[in-house]
C-alpha positions, -999 to +999 in steps of 0.1 A: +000+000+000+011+037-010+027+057+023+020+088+029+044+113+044+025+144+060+046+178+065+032+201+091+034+240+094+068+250+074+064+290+082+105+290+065+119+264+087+143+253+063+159+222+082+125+212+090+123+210+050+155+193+046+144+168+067+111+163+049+133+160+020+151+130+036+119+112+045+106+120+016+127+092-003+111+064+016+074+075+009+054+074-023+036+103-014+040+139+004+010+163+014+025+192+026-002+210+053+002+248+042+020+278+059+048+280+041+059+316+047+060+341+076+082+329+101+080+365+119+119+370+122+118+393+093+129+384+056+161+363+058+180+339+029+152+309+044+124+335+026+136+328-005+151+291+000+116+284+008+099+307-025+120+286-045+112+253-026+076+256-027+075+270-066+098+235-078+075+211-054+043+225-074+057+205-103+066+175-087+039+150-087+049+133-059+039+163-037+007+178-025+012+214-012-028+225+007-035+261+013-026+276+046-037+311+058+003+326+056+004+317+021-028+329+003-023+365+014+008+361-007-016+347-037-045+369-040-051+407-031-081+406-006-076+425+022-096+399+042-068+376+035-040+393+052-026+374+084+001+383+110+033+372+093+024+393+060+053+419+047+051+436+014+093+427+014+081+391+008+055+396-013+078+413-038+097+379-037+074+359-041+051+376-070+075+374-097+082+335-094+044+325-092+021+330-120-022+322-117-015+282-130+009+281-102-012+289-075-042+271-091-021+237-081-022+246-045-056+228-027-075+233+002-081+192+008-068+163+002-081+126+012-051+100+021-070+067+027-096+079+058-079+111+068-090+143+052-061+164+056-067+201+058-043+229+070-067+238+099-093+213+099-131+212+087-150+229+115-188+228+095-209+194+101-228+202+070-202+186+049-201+151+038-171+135+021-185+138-015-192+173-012-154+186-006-147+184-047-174+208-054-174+230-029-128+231-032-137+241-069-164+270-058-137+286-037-109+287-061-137+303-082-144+328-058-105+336-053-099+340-093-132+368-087-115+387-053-142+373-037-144+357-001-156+322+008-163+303+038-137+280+033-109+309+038-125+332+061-114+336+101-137+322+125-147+342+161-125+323+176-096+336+162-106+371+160-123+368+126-162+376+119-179+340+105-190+315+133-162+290+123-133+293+107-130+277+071-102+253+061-074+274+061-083+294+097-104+273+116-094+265+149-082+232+161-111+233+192-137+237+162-125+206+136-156+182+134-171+163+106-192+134+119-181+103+110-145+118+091-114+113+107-090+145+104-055+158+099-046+192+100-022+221+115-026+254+121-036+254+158+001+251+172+011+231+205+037+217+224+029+184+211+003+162+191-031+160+200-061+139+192-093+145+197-123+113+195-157+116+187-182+091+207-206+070+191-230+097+189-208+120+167-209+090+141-170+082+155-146+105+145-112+116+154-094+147+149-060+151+150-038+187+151+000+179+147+012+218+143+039+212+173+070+236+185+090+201+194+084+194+152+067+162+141+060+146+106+032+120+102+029+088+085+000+074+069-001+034+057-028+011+052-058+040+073-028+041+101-016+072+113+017+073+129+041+102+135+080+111+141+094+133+162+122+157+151+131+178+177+132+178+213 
């Protein structure tokens, strides 16, 4: 069976991406979570290690790069999108290596076996998993229009105005979809956490591994496993 190799939050830690690389030769797969830029120590030689990281893995089919909310700022000009992290220094990196088929490649979801992996988890119950195709394609519609969409927009809880976050803001507390089990970042902590649905939530988990001690994940055969990388 295919293995998966799941990257968390990168926000321009390049040895964390050097070690993805390593790993990366032993899996048949990499889905990297989002957050690629704004590592908030100012624009340094990772800021454009990383641009030109993130602009060669779009090509390479044995990578999956998701949407995170320190990335699409960088992408499209809606004020609505702008996040802590963003500098107009890094924009003017970025812009001229990225063009609109490049940032079309990027998604919001991704299924490995029974995880839906998101950059910060699914927070509506309304959806089922056949409806995430659809609704992935209306909001790359809206984006191409500068136009907002539940799927991108800050929840409350994290100082935003829709009731839940969407899949690029929502916060870890939030992430339920009955009977879907879940991977995402976003929400950082010390270390992983998991969170299980009882019977009456259709049995779920929801698992948020965005973690200052630095972990990947592993997915083979439904398992989820994860390494690890610093102490």
């Amino acid at each position: 069976m295919p293995k998966t190799l799941v990257v968390a939050d990168i926000h321009e830690d390049w040895h964390y991406v050097q070690l993805a690389e390593e790993r990366a030769v032993t899996a048949d797969r990499v889905i990297c979570l989002g957050d690629y830029w704004d590592s908030w120590d100012g624009v340094t030689e990772n800021t454009h290690l990383i641009t030109n990281w993130v602009k060669a893995k779009l090509s390479d089919q044995k990578w999956t790069m998701l949407w995170g909310n320190h990335d699409i700022h960088y992408a499209f000009p809606i004020q609505q999108l702008l996040s802590s992290g963003y500098s107009d220094i890094r924009q003017q990196i970025i812009t001229p290596l990225f063009n609109n088929q490049d940032w079309n490649k990027f998604r919001f979801h991704i299924f490995v076996d029974d995880w839906l992996l998101t950059h910060a988890g699914v927070a509506s119950k309304e959806f089922g998993p056949g409806q995430f195709d659809l609704v992935e394609q209306s909001a790359k519609d809206s984006l191409s229009r500068g136009m907002m969409h539940p799927w991108y927009e800050a929840g409350r809880s994290r100082g935003g105005f829709a009731k839940l976050g969407g899949l690029t803001w929502a916060d870890w507390s939030e992430a339920k979809v009955l009977g879907v089990n879940q991977l995402c970042g976003h929400t950082e902590a010390r270390e992983i956490r998991v969170k299980v649905g009882d019977m009456g939530d259709a049995g779920f988990r929801s698992v948020c591994m965005d973690t200052q001690r630095r972990h990947f994940g592993w997915i083979e055969d439904g398992e989820l496993t994860f390494e690890q990388v610093r102490k």
